[in-house]
C-alpha positions, -999 to +999 in steps of 0.1 A: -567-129-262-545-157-255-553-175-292-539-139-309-500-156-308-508-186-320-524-169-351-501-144-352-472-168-359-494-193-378-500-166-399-459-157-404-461-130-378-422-129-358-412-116-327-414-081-332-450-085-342-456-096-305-428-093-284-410-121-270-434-142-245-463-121-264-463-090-240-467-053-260-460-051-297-429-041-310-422-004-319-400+016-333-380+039-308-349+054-295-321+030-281-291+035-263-265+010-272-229-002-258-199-019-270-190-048-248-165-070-261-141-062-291-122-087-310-091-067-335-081-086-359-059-060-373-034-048-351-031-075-324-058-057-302-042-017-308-071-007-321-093-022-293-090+009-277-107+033-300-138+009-297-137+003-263-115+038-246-121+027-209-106-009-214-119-045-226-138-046-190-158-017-197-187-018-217-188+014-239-219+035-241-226+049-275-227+088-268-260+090-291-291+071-293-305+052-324-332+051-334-344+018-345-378+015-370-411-001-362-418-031-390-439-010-412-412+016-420-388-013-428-362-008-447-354+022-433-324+046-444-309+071-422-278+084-409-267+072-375-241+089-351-224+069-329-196+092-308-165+110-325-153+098-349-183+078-357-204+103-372-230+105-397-232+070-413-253+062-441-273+031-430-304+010-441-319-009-415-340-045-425-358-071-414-333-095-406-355-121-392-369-139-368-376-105-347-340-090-358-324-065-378-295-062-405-275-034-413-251-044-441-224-020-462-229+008-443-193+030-455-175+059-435-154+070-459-129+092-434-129+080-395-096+088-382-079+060-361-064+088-334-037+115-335-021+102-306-008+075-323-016+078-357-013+114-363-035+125-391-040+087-406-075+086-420-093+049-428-122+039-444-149+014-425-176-007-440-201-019-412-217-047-410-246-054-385-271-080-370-294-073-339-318-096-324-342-090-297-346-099-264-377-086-256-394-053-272-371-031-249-336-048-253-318-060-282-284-080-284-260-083-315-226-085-334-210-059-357-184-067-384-159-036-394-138-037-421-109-012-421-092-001-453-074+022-474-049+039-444-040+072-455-021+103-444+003+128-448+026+124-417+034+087-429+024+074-394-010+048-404-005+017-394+006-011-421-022-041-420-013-069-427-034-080-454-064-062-468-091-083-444-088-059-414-118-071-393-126-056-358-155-073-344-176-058-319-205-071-297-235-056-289-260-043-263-288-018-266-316-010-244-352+013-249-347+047-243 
């Protein structure tokens, strides 16, 4: 049994094939992931908040699981909900190499930024994702968000200030 790695990665096979340290194969499953860091470029760290509510030393649980794809049913499209207002975004998970994925483009066309203060201004966010594993059970990774196109009626969005609003948020998910 011990020569099945060695072929497995002469023969191209990555870590999801095996596993890191070659215990059980990867598969596809249910995760639960958290936010632990958050780096706002936008609004000098205003919007860290709706990305982290219980403070920067507090990682955030997602309040749904994902489900992440075995390697045969790669690329896989779904829609993913993260927690309000993070609902029902189109992704398409890939192979994103050595035993990782990628989630890139992935558009929410309405997520409002929080009446409290920004009364009824709506945004649009393009995600952009990479997650690499620690072992078949635990994954670790980084997620790019751009924010545009502020609207509302109330006049209270926020003015960026320049079109490359990036929050950047990393990563933790474990095996349900």
């Amino acid at each position: 049994m011990r020569w099945l790695l060695p072929l497995l990665i002469a023969c191209g096979g990555s870590a999801k094939d095996t596993g890191a340290g070659g215990e059980k194969p990867w598969t596809g499953g249910d995760f639960d992931f958290y936010t632990q860091s958050v780096e706002d470029d936008c609004l000098g760290g205003a919007l860290e908040a709706l990305f982290m509510p219980d403070g920067p030393g507090e990682p955030h649980a997602f309040e749904h699981s994902i489900y992440l794809p075995d390697t045969s049913e790669l690329p896989y499209s779904s829609t993913v909900d993260l927690r309000e207002p993070f609902v029902e975004m189109p992704v398409v998970i890939e192979d994103g190499g050595d035993g990782g994925f990628t989630i890139r483009g992935s558009v929410m066309e309405a997520v409002a930024l929080g009446e409290a203060s920004y009364g009824d201004c709506l945004v649009t966010m393009t995600v952009d994702a990479d997650l690499s594993l620690v072992d078949v059970n635990e994954l670790e990774g980084s997620a790019s968000i751009s924010i545009s196109d502020p609207r509302g009626d109330d006049g209270r969005c926020p003015v960026f200030s320049s079109d490359d609003c990036v929050v950047g948020l990393l990563l933790s998910a474990g095996r349900r």
